[in-house]
N, C-alpha and C positions, 0 to 999 in steps of 0.2 A: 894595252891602249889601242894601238893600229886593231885586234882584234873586235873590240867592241864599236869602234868604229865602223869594220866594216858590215856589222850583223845592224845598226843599229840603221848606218845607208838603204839595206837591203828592207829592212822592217818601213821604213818611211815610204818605200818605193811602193811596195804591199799597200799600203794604207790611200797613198795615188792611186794607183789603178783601181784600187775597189771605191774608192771617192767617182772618181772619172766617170765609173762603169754604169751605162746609162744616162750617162749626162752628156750631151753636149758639149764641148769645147769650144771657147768663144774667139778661140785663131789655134786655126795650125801652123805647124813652122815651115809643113811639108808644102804648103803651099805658096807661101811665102807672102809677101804685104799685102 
């Protein structure tokens, strides 16, 4: 369970960055308000 969970976290994170990548972000956090 805890296993597939955390392959399934890692895979969504993958599919973030390559969404992101190129694109703009429309607020960072690192910036703040």
């Amino acid at each position: 369970m805890y296993e597939t969970m955390v392959k399934s976290r890692a895979f969504e994170a993958a599919i973030k960055a390559a969404y992101l990548e190129g694109k703009k972000p429309l607020f960072n956090m690192a910036k703040g308000p």
